[in-house]
C-alpha positions as CSV (number, residue, x, y, z in Angstrom):
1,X,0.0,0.0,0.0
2,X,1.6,3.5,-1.4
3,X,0.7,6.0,0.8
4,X,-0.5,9.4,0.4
5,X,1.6,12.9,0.3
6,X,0.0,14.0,3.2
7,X,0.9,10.8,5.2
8,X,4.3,10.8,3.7
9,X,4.5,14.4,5.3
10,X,2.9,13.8,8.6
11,X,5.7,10.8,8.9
12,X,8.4,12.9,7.9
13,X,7.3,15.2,10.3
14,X,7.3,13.1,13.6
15,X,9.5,13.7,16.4
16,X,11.4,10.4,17.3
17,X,10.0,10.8,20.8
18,X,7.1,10.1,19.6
19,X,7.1,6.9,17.5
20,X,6.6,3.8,18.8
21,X,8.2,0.7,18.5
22,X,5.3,-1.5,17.5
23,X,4.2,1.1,14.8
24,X,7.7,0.1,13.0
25,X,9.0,-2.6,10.7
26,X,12.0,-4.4,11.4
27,X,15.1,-3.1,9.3
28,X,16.4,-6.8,8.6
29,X,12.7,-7.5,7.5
30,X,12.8,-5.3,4.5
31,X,14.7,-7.1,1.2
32,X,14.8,-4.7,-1.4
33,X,15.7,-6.4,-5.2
34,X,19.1,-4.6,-5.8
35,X,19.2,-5.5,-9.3
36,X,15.7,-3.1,-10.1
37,X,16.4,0.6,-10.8
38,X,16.4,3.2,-8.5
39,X,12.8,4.1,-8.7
40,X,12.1,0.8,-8.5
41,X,13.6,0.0,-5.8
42,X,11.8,3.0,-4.1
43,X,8.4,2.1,-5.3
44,X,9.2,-1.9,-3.3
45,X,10.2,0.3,-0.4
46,X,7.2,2.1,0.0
47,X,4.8,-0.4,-0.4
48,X,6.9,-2.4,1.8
49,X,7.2,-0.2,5.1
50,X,4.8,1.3,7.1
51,X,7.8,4.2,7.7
52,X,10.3,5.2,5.3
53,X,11.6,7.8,8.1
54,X,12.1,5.1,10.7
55,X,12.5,1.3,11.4
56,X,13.6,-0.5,14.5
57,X,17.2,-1.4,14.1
58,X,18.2,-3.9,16.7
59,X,17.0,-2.2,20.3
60,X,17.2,1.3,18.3
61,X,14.9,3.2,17.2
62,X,16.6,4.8,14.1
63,X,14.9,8.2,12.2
64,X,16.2,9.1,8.5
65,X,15.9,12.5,7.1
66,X,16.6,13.2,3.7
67,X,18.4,15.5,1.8
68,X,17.3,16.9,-1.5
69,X,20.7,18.6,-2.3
70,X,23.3,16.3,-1.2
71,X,24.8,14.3,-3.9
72,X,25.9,11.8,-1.0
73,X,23.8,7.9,-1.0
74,X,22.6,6.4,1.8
75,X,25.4,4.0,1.7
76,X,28.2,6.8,2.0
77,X,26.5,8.5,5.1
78,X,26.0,4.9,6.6
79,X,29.9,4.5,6.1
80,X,30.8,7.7,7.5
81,X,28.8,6.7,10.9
82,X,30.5,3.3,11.0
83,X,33.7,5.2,10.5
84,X,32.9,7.4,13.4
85,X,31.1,5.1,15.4
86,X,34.4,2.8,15.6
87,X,36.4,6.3,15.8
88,X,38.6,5.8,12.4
89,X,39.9,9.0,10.4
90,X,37.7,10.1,8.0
């Protein structure tokens, strides 16, 4: 199920003291097919979350925001907190 602007918005919009645990998928619950393009892969991801701003990762509750000027992926901002997170040099 796709949801709306509105709700896409109203989820965006959340403070993370405010979400609940139950009310979120699982990260290691959502497969995406890699080898589909990017909007695609998108599309599968929508209709396969119930929040594309946050998921429970492990005991965390983790909230994404995202940028519509930063050339940056997912994937190079996810390395840059590992990188941090285990204190190595940038």
């Amino acid at each position: 199920m796709l949801l709306t602007v509105e709700e896409l918005k109203r989820l965006e919009d959340m403070d993370i003291r405010d979400l609940r645990r139950e009310d979120l998928d699982n990260a290691e619950n959502i497969v995406i097919d890699r080898q589909k393009p990017a909007n695609q892969r998108m599309r599968e991801f929508l209709e396969k979350t119930k929040n594309p701003y946050a998921e429970n990762v492990g005991e965390y509750i983790l909230q994404v925001t995202y940028s519509r000027t930063s050339e940056e992926t997912l994937e190079d901002k996810m390395i840059q907190l590992a990188k941090r997170m285990t204190r190595i040099p940038l």
